[in-house]
C-alpha positions in Angstrom: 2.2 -17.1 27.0 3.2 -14.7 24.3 3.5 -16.2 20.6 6.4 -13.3 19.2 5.7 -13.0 15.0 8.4 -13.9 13.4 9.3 -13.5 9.6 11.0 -16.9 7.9 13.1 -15.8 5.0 14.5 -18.3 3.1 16.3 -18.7 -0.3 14.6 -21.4 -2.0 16.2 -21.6 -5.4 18.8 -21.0 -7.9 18.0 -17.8 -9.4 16.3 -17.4 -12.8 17.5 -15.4 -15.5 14.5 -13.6 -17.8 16.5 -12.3 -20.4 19.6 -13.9 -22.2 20.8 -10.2 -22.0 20.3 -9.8 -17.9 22.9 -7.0 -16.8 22.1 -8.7 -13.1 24.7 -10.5 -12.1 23.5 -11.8 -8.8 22.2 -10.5 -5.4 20.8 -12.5 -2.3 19.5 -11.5 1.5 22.2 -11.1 4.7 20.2 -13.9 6.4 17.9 -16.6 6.2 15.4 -16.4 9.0 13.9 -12.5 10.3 11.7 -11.6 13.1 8.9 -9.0 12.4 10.1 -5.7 13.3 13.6 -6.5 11.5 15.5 -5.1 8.3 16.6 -7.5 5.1 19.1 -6.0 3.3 20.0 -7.3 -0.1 23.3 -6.8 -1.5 24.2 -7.8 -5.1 26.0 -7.4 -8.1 25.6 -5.2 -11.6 27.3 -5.2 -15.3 27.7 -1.5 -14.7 26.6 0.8 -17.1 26.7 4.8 -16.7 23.9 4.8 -19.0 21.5 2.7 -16.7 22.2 4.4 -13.3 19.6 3.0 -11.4 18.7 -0.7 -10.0 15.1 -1.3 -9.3 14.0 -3.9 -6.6 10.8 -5.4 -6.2 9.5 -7.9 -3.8 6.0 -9.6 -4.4 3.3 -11.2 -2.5 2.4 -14.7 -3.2 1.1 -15.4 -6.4 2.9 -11.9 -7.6 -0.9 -10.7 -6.6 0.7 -7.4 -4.9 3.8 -5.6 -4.2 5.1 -6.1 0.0 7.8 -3.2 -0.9 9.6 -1.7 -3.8 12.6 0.6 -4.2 14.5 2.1 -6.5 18.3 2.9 -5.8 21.6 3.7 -7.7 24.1 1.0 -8.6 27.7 1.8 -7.2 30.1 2.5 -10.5 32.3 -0.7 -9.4 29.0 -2.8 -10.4 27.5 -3.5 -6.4 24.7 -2.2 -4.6 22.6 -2.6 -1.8 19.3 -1.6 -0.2 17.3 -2.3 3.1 13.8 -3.0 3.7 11.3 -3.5 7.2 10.1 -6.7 7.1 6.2 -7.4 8.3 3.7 -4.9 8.9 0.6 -4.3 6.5 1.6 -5.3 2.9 3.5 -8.3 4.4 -0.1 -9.8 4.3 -0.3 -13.7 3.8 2.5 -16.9 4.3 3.9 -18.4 1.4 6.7 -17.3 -1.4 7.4 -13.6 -2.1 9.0 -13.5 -5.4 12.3 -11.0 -5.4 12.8 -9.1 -8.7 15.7 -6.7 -9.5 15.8 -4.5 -12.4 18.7 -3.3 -13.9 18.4 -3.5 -18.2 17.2 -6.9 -17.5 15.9 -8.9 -14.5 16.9 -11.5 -11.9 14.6 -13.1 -9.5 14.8 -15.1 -6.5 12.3 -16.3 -4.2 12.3 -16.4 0.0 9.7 -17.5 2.2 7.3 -15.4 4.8 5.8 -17.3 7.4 3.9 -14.4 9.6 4.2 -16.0 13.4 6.2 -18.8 15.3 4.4 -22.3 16.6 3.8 -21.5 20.2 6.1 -23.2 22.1 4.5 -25.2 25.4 4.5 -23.4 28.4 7.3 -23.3 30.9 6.6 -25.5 34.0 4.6 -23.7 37.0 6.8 -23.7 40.2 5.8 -22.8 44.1 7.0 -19.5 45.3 6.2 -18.0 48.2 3.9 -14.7 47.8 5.4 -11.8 48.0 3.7 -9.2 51.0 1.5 -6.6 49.4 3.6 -3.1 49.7 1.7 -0.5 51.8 -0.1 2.5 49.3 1.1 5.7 49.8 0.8 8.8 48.3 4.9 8.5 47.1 4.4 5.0 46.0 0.7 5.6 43.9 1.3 4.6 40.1 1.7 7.1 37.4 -1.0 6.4 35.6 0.1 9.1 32.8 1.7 6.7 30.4 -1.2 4.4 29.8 -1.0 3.5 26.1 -3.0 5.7 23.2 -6.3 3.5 22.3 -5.6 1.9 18.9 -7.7 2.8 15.9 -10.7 0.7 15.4 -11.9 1.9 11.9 -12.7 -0.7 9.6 -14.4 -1.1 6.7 -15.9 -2.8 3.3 -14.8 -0.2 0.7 -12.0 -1.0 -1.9 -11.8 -4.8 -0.4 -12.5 -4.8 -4.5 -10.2 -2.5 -6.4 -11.7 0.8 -7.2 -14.9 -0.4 -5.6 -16.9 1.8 -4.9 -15.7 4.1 -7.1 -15.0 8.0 -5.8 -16.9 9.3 -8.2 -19.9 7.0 -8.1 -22.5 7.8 -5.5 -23.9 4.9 -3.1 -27.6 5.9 -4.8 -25.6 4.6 -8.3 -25.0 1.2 -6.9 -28.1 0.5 -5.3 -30.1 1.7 -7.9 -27.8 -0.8 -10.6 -28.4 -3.6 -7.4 -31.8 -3.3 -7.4 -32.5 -2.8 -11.2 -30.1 -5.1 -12.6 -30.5 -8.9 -11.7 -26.6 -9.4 -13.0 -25.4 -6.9 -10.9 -27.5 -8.0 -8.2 -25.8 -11.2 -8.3 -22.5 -10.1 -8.7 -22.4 -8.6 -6.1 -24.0 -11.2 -3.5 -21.5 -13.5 -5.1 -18.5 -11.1 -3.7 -20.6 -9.7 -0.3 -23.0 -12.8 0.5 -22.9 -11.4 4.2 -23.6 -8.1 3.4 -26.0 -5.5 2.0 -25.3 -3.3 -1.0 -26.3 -0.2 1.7 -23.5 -1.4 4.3 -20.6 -2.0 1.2 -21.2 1.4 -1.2 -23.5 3.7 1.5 -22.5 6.1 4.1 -22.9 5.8 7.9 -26.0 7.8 9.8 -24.2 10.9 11.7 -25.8 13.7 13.7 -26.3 15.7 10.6 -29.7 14.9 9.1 -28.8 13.7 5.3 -25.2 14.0 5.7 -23.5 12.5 3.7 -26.2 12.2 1.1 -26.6 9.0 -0.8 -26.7 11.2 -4.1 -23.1 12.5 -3.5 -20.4 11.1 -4.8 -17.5 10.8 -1.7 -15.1 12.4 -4.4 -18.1 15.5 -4.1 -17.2 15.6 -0.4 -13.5 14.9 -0.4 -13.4 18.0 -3.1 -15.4 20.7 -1.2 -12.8 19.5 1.9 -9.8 20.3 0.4 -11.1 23.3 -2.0 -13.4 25.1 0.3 -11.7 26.4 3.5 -15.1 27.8 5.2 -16.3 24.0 4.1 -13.3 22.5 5.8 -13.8 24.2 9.2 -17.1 23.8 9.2 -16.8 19.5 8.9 -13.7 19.8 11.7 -15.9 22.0 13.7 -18.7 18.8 13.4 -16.8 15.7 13.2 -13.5 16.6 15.4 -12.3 13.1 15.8 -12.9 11.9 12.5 -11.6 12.8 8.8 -13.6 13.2 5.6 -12.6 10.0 4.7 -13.7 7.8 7.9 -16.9 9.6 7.6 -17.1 8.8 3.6 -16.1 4.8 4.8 -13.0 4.7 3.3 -9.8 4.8 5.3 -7.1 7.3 5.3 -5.0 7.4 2.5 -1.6 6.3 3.4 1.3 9.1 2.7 3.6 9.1 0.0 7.1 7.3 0.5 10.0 9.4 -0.8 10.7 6.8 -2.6 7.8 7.3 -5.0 8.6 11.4 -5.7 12.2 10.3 -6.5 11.1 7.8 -9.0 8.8 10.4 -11.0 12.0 12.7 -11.1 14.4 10.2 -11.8 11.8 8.5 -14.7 11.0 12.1 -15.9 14.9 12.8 -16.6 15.3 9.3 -17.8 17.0 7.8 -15.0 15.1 4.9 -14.9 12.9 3.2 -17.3 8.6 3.5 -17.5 8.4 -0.5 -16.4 10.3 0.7 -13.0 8.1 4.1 -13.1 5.1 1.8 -13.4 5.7 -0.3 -10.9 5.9 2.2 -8.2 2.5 3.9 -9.2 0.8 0.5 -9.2 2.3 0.0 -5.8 0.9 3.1 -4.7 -2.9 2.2 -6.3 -2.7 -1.0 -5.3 -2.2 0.2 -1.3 -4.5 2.5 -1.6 -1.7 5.8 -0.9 -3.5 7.3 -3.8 -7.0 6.3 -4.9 -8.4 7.5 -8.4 -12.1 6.9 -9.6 -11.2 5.7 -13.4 -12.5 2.1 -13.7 -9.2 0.4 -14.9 -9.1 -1.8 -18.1 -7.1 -4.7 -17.2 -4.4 -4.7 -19.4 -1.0 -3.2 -19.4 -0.1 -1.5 -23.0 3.1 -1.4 -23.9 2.8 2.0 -25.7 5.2 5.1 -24.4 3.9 7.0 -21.7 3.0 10.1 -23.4 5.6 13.4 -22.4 2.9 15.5 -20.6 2.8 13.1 -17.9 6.3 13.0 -18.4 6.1 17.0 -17.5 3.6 16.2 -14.8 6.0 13.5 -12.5 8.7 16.0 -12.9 6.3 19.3 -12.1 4.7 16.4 -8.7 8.1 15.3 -7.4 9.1 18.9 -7.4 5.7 20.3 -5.3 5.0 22.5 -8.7 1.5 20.6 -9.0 -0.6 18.9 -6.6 -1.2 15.6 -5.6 -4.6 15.7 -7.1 -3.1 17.1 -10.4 -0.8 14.2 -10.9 -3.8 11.6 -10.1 -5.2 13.1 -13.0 -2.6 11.9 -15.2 -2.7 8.4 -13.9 -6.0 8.6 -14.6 -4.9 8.7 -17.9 -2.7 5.9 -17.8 -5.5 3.7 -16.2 -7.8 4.4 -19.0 -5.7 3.8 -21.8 -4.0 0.5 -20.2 -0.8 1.6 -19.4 -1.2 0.9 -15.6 -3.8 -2.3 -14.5 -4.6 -2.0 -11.1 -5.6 -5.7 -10.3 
């Protein structure tokens, strides 16, 4: 019997209002129960200001530990709006109460409940049938076998189960030297991998290439000559033809950049929307992984302005005047100085 995954969405309580200010007047979901593969559209209701185009919506995992989806869309000028999201799927991750949080010069939330599957339901009664005859084979009746379904990926792996760890641009030889050197280290670390060596969480997996990758390189050494170094490039494709730099390096594939995210650095780089929203959409994209930067975060989230350069830098990214890798480097920046935590 199949057990279809279904997605409970519930409106649990009144809403809460954060600031005595709140320009939110109200908002809730079309419907109260989703299946996995469905869309929740929330619709709600604004103090319009022309001054504060924009209405920012975030939904949380439990705990507020991670962001299952974020968006950032304009408020209609009679006050309403409304946006749609795909319920389930990877950042959808655990049961329990995902916090909603709209933005709009002050906040609203709500609350609604995932439950990932359905109770299986007993099985339906077996009755007697009579077997059907076996058809005769021919050559007009053989199967099309041509349509058999892709093989799913089965890459999986220990890297970043801890945020930023390992680190890009620490080689594995850094950690087990620290592992075996340092007894507090040593036991950190078998406190968070108590089933695993320090070699299988930070090292590099054999290939046919004698000392490649080499425990002294850092991945971000590797991932650099790969995207730099053309002659470099074809020569990995040429030796690893089903796999990317990254699988080889452990980690997975970064995930590509909603749309979403480029319109938020323009729209925060011209002042469309404030640096709390423009935040909240780079953590979302550090904290699954879509972008993945080596600084060793601080914890804490300064309220200080985000300097102009990186203003200059969101615009220069969201217009394809700088690359990706440019624009990391300014969150970076912001990851050193504690203006974005990744947690």
């Amino acid at each position: 019997m199949t057990i279809f995954p279904i997605v409970f969405l519930l409106l649990l309580i009144p809403s809460m209002i954060f600031s005595a200010f709140a320009l939110v007047d109200d908002f809730t979901t079309d419907k109260s129960l989703y299946h996995s593969g469905d869309q929740l559209t929330i619709s709600g209701t604004v103090s319009y200001d022309s001054d504060v185009p924009f209405v920012t919506i975030q939904i949380f995992t439990p705990g507020k530990s991670n962001f299952a989806d974020f968006n950032t869309i304009p408020a209609n000028p009679d006050g309403s709006f409304s946006a749609t999201f795909n319920v389930g799927g990877p950042t959808w991750t655990s049961d329990g109460i995902y916090p909603i949080k709209i933005t709009y010069d002050g906040n609203l939330e709500k609350s609604i409940e995932y439950q990932e599957f359905l109770e299986s339901s007993p099985p339906a009664p077996k009755t007697e049938s009579t077997p059907e005859p076996t058809p005769e084979i021919t050559s007009e009746s053989t199967p099309d076998v041509s349509d058999d379904p892709e093989p799913v990926s089965t890459f999986s792996t220990l890297k970043l189960s801890i945020p930023n760890f390992p680190a890009l641009d620490k080689s594995p030889q850094y950690y087990i030297d620290r592992y075996n050197d340092e007894s507090s280290y040593k036991s950190w670390f078998d406190s968070q991998f108590p089933n695993d060596s320090i070699a299988d969480v930070v090292g590099y997996q054999l290939t046919h290439i004698d000392n490649f990758p080499a425990l002294d390189k850092s991945p971000q050494y590797y991932i650099d000559r790969y995207n730099d170094e053309s002659s470099y490039k074809s020569w990995f494709d040429s030796q690893f033809p089903n796999d990317s730099i990254y699988n080889v390096l452990g980690y997975e594939d970064p995930v590509s950049v909603p749309s979403w995210i480029r319109n938020n650095a323009e729209w925060w780089a011209t002042g469309k929307i404030n640096d709390s929203a423009f935040v909240s959409g780079i953590e979302f994209m550090l904290e699954h992984n879509i972008i993945m930067v080596s600084t060793n975060p601080s914890g804490n989230i300064s309220d200080e302005d985000i300097p102009d350069w990186i203003r200059n830098n969101a615009h220069w990214w969201s217009q394809d005047l700088i690359s990706e890798d440019e624009f990391v480097n300014s969150l970076e920046y912001l990851i050193r100085e504690g203006i974005i935590s990744v947690n």
